[in-house]
N, C-alpha and C positions, 0 to 999 in steps of 0.2 A: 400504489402505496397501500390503501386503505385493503387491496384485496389480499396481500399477503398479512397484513396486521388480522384481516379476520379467519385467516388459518393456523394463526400461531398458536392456540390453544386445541386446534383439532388435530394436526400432523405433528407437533413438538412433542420430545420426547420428556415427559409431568417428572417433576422429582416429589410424586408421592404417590403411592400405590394405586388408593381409592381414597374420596373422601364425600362421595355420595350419601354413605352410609352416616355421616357424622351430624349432630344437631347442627346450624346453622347460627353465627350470632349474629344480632341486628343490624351491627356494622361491623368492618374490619380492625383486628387489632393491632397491637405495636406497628404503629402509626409513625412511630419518630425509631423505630429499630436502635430498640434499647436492650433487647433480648434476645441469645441470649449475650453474654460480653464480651467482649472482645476476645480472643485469644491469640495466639502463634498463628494459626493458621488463619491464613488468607480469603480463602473460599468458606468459613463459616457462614452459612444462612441464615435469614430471619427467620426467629419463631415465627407461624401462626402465616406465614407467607410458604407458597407453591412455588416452584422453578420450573421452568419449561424452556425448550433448545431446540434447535431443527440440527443439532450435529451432539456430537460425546461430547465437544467442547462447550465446557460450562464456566464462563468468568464473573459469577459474582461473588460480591461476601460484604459483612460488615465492615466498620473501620473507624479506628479514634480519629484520622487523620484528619476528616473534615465534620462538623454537625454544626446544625440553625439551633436544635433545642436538643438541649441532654448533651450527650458526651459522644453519642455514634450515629453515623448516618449510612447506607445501605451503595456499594460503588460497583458499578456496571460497566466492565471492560471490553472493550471490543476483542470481538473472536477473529481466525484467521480467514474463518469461510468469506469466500465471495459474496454472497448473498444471505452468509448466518443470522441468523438473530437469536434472541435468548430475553428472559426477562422475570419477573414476577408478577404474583396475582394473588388474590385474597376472595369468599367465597363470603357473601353474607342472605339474610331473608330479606324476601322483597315483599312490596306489596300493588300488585296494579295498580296505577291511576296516580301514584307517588311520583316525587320526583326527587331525584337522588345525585349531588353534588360531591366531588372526588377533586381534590387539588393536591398538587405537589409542590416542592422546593425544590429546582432541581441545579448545579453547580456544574460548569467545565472541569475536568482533571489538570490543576496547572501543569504538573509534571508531565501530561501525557492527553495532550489539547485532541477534542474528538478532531477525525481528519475526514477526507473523499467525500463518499455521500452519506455517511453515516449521520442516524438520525434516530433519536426517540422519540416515544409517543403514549400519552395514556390515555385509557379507553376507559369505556364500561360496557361490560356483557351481560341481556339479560337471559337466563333459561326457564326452561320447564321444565313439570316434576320429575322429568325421565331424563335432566341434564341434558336437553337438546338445546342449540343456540337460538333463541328468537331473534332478537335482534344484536345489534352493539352501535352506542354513538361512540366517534371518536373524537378525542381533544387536541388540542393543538402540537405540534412538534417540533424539535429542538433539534441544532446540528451544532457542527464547528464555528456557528457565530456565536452562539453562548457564553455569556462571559463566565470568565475565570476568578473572580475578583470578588463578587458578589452573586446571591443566592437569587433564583428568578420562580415565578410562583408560576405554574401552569392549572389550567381548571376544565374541568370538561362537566358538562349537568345533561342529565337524562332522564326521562318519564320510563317506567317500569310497564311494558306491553301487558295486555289480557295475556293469561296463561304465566305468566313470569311468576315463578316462586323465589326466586336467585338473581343475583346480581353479581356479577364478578368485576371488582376494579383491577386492570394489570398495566403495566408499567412494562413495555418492552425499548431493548436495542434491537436496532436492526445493519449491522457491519455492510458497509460496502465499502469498497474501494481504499481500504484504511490500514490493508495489510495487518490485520492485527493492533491497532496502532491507535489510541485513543480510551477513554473512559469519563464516564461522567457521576457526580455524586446524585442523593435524593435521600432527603430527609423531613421530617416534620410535613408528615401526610395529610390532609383536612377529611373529613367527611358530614355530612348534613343529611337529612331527610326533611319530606314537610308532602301533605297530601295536597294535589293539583298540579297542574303543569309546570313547568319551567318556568320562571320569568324571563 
């Protein structure tokens, strides 16, 4: 599990050119994917968030349909690949020797209950100045028991390695066995910093 989760941002296919070049903010923004608003189309993306896919097929988007806070929350549909995944991610500055806390909200799709082996999961990655991956902790994961009915908070906290200039929170699906067949909400993001370890 964890070794394909820590390939998905080095072999997926980014839906954004470059963003090396861009300043960094301290933490990540639209947090509760409020930006930009809803429209017709289905697959609009979060501002200020990345996509990344290991196929052309790309299922996410915003949506009034479900939210914890504000009016939209971010829905993540399973792809038809066998072994697809897909998901989002957010770049912010780090600082060694911190320790940097990343929690979600995340909800089953009533209409389209996740199925097989499919399962999420959030992480945090940390890099160096040349955008190489040092490490990544990962946080817990979600499948077809997730209830439908009520919203389930997932958290994952990580100390920021020597060399870490970057931190990336991502939020992946990973499809198996689900024929296409399944999707899950996520909204109202947390984020925290604080210098020292974990507790």
């Amino acid at each position: 599990m964890k070794t394909l989760i820590a390939a998905a941002l080095v072999s997926a296919t980014l839906g954004m050119s470059s963003f090396a070049e861009e300043p960094l903010p301290p933490q990540p923004l639209n947090l509760s994917f409020e930006e930009p608003a809803v429209t017709d189309d289905p697959e609009v993306r979060p501002d200020h968030w990345f996509w990344f896919s290991s196929t052309p097929e790309v299922r996410i988007g915003i949506t009034d349909g479900r939210a914890k806070a504000g009016t939209q929350s971010c829905k993540l549909t399973a792809q038809e690949g066998e072994d697809a995944y897909q998901g989002i991610a957010q770049r912010f500055s780090a600082t060694p020797g911190h320790s940097y806390t990343f929690s979600v909200f995340v909800m089953n799709c009533p209409q389209s209950s996740m199925l097989g082996d499919s399962y999420g999961q959030i992480s945090i990655e940390w890099q160096d100045a040349g955008g190489n991956e040092l490490t990544r902790q990962y946080g817990p994961a979600w499948s077809h028991e997730l209830p439908f009915s009520r919203w389930t908070r997932f958290v994952v906290e990580a100390q920021a390695p020597d060399l870490a200039v970057a931190g990336v929170v991502v939020i992946t699906f990973f499809s198996r066995n689900s024929g296409g067949y399944g999707a899950f909400y996520v909204d109202d993001c947390g984020f925290s910093s604080r210098s020292g370890p974990p507790l």
